[in-house]
C-alpha positions in Angstrom: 174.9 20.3 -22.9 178.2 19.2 -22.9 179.3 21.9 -25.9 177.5 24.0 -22.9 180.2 23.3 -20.3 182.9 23.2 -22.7 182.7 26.8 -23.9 180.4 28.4 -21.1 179.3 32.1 -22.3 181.1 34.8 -21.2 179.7 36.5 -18.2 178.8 40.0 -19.2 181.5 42.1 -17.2 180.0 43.9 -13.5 180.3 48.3 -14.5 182.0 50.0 -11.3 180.7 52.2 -9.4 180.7 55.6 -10.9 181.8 58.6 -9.3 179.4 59.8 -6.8 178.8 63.4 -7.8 178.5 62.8 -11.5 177.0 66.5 -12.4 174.9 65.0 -14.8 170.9 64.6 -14.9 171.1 60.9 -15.5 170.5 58.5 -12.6 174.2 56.5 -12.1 175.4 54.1 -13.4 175.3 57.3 -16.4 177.4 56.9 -19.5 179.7 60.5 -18.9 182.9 60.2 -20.1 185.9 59.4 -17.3 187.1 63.3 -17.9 183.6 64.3 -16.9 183.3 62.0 -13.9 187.5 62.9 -13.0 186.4 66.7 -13.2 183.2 65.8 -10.9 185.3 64.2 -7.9 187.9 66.9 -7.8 185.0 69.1 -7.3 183.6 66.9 -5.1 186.8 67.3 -2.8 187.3 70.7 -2.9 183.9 71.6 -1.8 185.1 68.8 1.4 188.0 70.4 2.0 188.0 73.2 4.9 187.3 76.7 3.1 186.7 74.9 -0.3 184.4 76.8 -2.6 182.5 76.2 -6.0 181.4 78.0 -8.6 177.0 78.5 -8.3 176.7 75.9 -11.3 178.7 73.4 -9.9 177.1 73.9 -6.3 174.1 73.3 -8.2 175.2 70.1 -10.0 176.2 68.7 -6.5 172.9 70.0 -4.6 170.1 70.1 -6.7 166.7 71.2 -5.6 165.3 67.8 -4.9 167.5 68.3 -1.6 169.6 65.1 -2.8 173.2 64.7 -4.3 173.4 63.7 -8.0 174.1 60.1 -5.9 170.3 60.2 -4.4 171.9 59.7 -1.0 170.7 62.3 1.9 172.5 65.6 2.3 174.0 66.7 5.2 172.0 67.1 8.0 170.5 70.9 7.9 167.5 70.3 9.6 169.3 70.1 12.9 172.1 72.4 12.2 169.9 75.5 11.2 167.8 74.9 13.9 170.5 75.6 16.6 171.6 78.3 15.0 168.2 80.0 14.8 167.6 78.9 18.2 171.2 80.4 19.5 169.8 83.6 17.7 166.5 84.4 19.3 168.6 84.0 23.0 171.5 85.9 22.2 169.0 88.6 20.9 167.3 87.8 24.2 170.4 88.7 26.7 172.0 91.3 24.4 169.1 93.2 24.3 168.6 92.8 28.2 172.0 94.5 28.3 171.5 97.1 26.3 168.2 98.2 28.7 170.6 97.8 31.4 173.1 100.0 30.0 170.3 102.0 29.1 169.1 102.4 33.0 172.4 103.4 33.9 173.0 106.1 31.4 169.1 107.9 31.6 167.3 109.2 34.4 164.3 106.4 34.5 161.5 109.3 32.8 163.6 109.1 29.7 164.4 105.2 29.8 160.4 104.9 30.4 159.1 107.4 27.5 162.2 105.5 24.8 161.2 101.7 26.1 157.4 103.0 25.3 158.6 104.2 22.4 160.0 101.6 20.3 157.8 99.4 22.1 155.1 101.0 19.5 157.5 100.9 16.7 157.9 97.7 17.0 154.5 96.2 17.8 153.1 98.5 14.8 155.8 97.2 12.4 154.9 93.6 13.3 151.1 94.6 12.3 152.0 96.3 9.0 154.2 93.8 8.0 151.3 91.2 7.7 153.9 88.3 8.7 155.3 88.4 5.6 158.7 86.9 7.4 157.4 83.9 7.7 156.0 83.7 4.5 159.7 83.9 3.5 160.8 80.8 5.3 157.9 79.2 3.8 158.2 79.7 0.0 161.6 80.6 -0.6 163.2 77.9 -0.5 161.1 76.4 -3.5 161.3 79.7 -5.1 164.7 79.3 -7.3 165.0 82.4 -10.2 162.3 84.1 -8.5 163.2 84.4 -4.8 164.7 88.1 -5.8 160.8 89.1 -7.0 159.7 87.5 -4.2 161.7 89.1 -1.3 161.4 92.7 -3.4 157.9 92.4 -3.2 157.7 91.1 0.4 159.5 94.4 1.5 157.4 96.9 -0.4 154.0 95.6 0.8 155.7 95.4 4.2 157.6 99.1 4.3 154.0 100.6 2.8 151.7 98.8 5.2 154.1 99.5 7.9 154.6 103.3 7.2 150.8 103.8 6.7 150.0 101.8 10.2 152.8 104.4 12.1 151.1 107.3 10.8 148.0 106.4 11.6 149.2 105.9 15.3 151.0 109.5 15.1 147.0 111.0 14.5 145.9 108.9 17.1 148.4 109.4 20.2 146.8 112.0 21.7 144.0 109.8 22.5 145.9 105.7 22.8 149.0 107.2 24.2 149.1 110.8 25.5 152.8 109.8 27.1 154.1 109.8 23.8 153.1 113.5 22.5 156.5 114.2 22.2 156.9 111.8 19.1 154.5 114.5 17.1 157.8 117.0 16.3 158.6 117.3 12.8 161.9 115.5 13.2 160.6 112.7 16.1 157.3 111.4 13.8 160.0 111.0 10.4 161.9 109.1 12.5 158.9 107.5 13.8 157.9 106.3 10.7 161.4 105.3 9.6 162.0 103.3 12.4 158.6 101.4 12.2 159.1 100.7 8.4 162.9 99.7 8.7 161.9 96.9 11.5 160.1 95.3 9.5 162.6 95.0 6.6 164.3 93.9 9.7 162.0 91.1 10.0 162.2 90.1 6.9 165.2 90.1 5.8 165.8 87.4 8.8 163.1 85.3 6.8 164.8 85.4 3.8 168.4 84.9 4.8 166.6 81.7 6.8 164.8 80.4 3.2 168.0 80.6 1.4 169.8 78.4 4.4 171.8 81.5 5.5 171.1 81.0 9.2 174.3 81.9 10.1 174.2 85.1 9.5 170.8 85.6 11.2 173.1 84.9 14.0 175.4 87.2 13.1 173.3 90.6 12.4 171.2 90.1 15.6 174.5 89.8 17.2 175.6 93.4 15.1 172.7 94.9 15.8 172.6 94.2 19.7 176.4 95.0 20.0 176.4 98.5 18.1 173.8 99.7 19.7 175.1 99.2 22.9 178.2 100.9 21.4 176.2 104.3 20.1 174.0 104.1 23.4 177.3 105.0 25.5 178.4 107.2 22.7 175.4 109.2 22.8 175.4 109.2 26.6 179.0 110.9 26.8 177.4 113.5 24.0 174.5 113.9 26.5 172.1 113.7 24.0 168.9 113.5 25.0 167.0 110.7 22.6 170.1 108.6 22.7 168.6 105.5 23.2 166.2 106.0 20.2 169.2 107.3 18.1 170.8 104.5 19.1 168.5 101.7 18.7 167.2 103.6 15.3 170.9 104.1 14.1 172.2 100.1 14.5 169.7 99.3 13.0 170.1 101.0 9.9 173.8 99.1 10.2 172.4 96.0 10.6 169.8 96.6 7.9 172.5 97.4 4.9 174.9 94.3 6.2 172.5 92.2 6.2 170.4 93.1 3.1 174.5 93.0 1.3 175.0 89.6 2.0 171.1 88.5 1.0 171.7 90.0 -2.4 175.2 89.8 -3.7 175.4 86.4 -2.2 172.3 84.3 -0.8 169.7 85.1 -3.0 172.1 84.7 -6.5 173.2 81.3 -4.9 169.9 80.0 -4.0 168.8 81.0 -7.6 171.8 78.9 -9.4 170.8 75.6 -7.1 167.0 76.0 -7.9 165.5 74.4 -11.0 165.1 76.8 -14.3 161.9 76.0 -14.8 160.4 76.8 -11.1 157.3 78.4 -10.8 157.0 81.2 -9.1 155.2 80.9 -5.4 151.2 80.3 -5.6 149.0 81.9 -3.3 151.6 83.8 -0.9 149.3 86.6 0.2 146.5 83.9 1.2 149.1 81.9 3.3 150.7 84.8 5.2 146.9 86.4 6.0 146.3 82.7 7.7 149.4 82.9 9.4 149.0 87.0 10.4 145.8 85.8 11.6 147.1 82.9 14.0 150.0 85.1 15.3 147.8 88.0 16.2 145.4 85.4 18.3 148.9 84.0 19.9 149.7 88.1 20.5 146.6 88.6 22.3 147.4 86.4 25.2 150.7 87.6 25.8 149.4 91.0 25.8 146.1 90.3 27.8 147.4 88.1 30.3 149.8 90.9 31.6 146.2 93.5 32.0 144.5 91.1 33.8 147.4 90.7 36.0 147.8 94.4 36.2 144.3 94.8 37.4 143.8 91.9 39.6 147.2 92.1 41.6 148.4 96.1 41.5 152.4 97.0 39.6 154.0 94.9 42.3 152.2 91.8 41.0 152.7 92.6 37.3 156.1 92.9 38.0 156.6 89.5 39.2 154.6 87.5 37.0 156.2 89.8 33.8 160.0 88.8 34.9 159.1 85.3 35.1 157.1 85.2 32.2 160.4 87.1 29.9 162.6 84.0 31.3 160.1 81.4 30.5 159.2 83.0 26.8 162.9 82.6 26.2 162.4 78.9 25.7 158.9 79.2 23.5 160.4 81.6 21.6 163.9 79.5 21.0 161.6 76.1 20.4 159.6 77.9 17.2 162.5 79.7 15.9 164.1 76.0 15.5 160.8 75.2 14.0 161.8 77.6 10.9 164.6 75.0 10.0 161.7 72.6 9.6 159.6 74.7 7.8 162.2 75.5 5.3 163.7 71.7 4.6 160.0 70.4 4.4 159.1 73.0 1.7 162.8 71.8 -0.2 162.0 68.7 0.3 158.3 67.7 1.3 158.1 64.1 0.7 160.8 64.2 3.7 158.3 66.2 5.9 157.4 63.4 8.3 160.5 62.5 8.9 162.2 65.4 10.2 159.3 66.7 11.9 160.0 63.4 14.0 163.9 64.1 14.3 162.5 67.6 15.2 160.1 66.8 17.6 162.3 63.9 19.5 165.4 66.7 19.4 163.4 69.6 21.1 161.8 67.8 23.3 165.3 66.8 24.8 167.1 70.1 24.4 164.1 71.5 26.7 163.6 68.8 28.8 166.9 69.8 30.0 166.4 73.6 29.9 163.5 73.0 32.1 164.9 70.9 34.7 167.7 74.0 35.2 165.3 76.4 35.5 162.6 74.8 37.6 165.4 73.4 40.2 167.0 77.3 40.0 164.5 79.0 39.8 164.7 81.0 43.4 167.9 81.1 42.5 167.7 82.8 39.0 165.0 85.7 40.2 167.1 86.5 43.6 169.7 87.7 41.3 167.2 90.5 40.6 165.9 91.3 44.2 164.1 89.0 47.1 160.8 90.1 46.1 161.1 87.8 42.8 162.2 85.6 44.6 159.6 84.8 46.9 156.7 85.9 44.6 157.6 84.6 41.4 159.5 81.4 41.7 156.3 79.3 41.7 154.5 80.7 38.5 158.3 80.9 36.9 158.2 77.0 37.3 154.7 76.6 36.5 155.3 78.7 33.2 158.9 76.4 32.4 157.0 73.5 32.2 155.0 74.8 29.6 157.6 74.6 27.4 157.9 71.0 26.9 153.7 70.8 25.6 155.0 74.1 23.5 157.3 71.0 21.6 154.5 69.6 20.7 152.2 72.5 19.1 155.4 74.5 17.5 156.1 70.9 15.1 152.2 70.9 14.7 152.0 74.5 13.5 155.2 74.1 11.7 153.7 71.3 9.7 150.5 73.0 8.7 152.8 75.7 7.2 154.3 73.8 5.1 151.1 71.7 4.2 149.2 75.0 3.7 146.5 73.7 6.0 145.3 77.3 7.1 142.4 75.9 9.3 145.5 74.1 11.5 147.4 77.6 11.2 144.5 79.5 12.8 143.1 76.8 14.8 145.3 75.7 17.4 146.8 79.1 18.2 142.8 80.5 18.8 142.2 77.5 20.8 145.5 78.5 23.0 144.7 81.6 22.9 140.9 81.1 24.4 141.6 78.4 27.0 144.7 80.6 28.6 142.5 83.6 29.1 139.4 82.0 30.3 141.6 80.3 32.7 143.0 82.8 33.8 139.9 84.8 34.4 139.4 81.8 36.4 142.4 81.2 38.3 143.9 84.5 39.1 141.0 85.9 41.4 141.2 82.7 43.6 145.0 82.0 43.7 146.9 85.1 42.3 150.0 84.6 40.6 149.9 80.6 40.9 146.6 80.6 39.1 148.0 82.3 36.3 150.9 79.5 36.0 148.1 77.2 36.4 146.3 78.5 33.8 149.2 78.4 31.3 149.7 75.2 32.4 146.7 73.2 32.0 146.2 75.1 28.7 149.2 74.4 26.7 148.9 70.2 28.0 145.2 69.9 27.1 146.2 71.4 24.1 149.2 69.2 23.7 147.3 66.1 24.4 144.7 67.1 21.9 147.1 68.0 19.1 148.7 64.5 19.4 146.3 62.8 17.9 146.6 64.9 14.6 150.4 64.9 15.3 150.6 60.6 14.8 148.2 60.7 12.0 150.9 63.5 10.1 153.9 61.9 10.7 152.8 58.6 9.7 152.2 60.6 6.3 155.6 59.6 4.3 154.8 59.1 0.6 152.6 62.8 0.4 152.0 66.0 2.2 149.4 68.6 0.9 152.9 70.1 -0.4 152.5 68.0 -3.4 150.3 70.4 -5.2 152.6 71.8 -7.6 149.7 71.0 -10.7 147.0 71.9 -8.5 149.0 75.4 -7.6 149.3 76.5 -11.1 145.8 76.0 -12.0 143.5 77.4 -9.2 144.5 81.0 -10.0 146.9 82.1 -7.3 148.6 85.5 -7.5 151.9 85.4 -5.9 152.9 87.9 -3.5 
């Protein structure tokens, strides 16, 4: 004992802290040299520094696939950030394309406004049928795609353009008898153009999906914002030319624009980036085709009772009524359609990272609920205000169903994070599910409600739909997100062995 205390063993020295961005595979404390570990913070503070840029391989080392640092702590908060920028997208598409219809009014006599809105109304509701929702299946599998998100995205536009060019011809043989008003799209020239334009929206589409997978949100933002400004540009250009299809020529024509910008960016820089930071040995998406039918199928319940509603408004209340409830309904739809284009951030950081799933589907559902809880207080508290701008008819007509329809938007919270999760889990019963089930109960309401109370029945009947829905979905919802240590994402054996063709 006492030779013990007299020469006490040395106590074996504490290692410091390593660097934190060590671009190594090992976890720290690693054994890299100091020149390795010196070389990894300066990288580390040129990539903090305003402007600071990396080569693909070093972005890599620092944000590996997992969605960590080579530290293991959390990355910076994308979930959030993406969001608002999606969101800020789908409104500023919103108002600029309410401008350019304005503009529009004021150029054309109303015949020619009327046969173009009809128009590219049909090119655009047959694009979204041809292009079997292949968008979202963007947002949903490229972000775990690494070296073969280019495949992926290749093959997601030639299904789409064929589909899409097949469905526009098939409505060009048919017009006589769906849509005699739009005969005139039957000239050699018009029914190319036709065609074109229905197979270039949906590259349009989807090239919005991929730039979203690869965490390019930003310049979602930024070609909606191109597109809605140029044609806006060409629409005046072609009214001083006093051409007569110039708001098809210039709806068709920025387009094209936005199409090659976009489509630049996605692959000379997005796609080869995303590639680097993915894992060499990814494999490539499982089961694409099956996923996005689901989905198609959902959306094209959630389509019938925007499109319904409006008919059975039509035919129970005259043009007058249609008119009010169709204003009101644009203003409300604003916020759905903000709240589930935030939902694609969640979509695309739970497929990165899907043991994470629970928890930012919580940060997601507490941080729309606020931003909307706000919206909706504005809106219901203005709304007389908001329609007078657009005559005192609205005004007095539609303020009460415009209210009724904005505080739909806070149960709307609710089933976007549900939806969003079964996307990511793959749950394809949940994907097709809730939106029949919404679809159902806000028709048969309706059918209901509008004969006996006219325009307040039908905000009634969205109403009480989307909160029994809401109410019903929580139960699921607390039963999810209580799911932290697995998500029916965690299938990646399971994947490769159950035969799955990707798309």
């Amino acid at each position: 004992m006492a030779s013990l205390l007299e020469h006490p063993r040395p106590r074996p020295r504490r290692r410091r802290p390593m660097a934190a961005t060590c671009p190594c595979p090992v976890a720290m404390p690693c054994g890299c040299t100091f020149r390795a570990l010196l070389r990894a913070r300066i990288r580390a503070v040129r990539a903090a520094l305003p402007g600071g840029a990396l080569p693909a391989r070093a972005r890599a080392a620092l944000h590996p696939a997992d969605g960590r640092p080579a530290d293991g702590r959390p990355r910076s908060d994308a979930l959030m950030r993406n969001g608002h920028v999606l969101a800020a997208s789908s409104i500023v598409a919103a108002g600029l394309g309410g401008f350019f219809w304005l503009l529009a009014t004021r150029y054309y006599e109303v015949e020619t406004v009327g046969r173009s809105f009809a128009a590219l109304s049909a090119a655009m509701f047959l694009s979204t049928l041809g292009s079997l929702n292949l968008g979202d299946a963007l947002v949903r599998f490229v972000p775990a795609a690494g070296r073969h998100t280019r495949s992926l995205v290749l093959r997601c536009y030639v299904i789409s353009i064929g589909f899409s060019a097949v469905v526009a011809v098939g409505f060009l043989l048919l017009v006589p008898v769906v849509a005699p008003d739009l005969v005139f799209l039957r000239g050699p020239v018009l029914a190319v153009a036709f065609v074109a334009a229905t197979a270039g929206y949906s590259v349009f589409v989807l090239q919005d999906g991929a730039l979203t997978g690869t965490r390019r949100t930003g310049w979602v933002l930024g070609e909606n914002a191109v597109f809605a400004v140029t044609k806006a540009v060409l629409l005046a250009a072609c009214a001083v030319l006093a051409l007569s299809s110039g708001i098809m020529l210039a709806w068709a024509a920025a387009m094209l624009i936005s199409i090659g910008l976009a489509n630049v960016v996605l692959f000379r820089r997005a796609v080869p980036d995303h590639q680097a930071a993915g894992p060499a040995d990814a494999e490539p998406p499982q089961r694409v085709l099956r996923w996005a039918g689901a989905d198609y199928l959902g959306n094209l319940f959630s389509f019938a009772s925007y499109s319904i509603v409006p008919l059975m408004v039509l035919a129970q209340l005259g043009p007058e009524g249609s008119a009010y409830y169709s204003l009101a309904f644009i203003i409300a739809e604003t916020l759905f359609v903000a709240t589930f284009s935030m939902g694609h951030s969640l979509v695309v950081e739970g497929a990165r990272d899907p043991r994470r799933l629970a928890e930012y589907a919580r940060r997601m559902l507490r941080h729309t609920g606020l931003l909307l809880a706000g919206a909706v207080l504005v809106i219901v508290a203005g709304a007389r205000l908001i329609l007078g701008v657009f005559g005192p008819g609205y005004a007095e007509h539609g303020t009460t169903v415009l209210r009724l329809m904005a505080l739909c938007a806070l149960p709307v919270a609710v089933t976007n994070v549900v939806i969003q999760m079964a996307r990511v889990r793959r749950a394809l019963p949940w994907m097709i599910g809730v939106r029949v089930a919404s679809s159902a109960m806000v028709i048969t309401l309706v059918a209901v409600l509008l004969p006996r109370y006219g325009l307040t029945g039908v905000g009634l009947a969205w109403l009480i739909a989307e909160y029994v829905l809401a109410a019903g979905l929580l139960l699921v919802l607390r039963g999810w997100l209580r799911t932290t240590d697995r998500t029916d994402t965690d299938r990646t054996d399971l994947d490769r062995t159950d035969g799955g063709e990707p798309a």
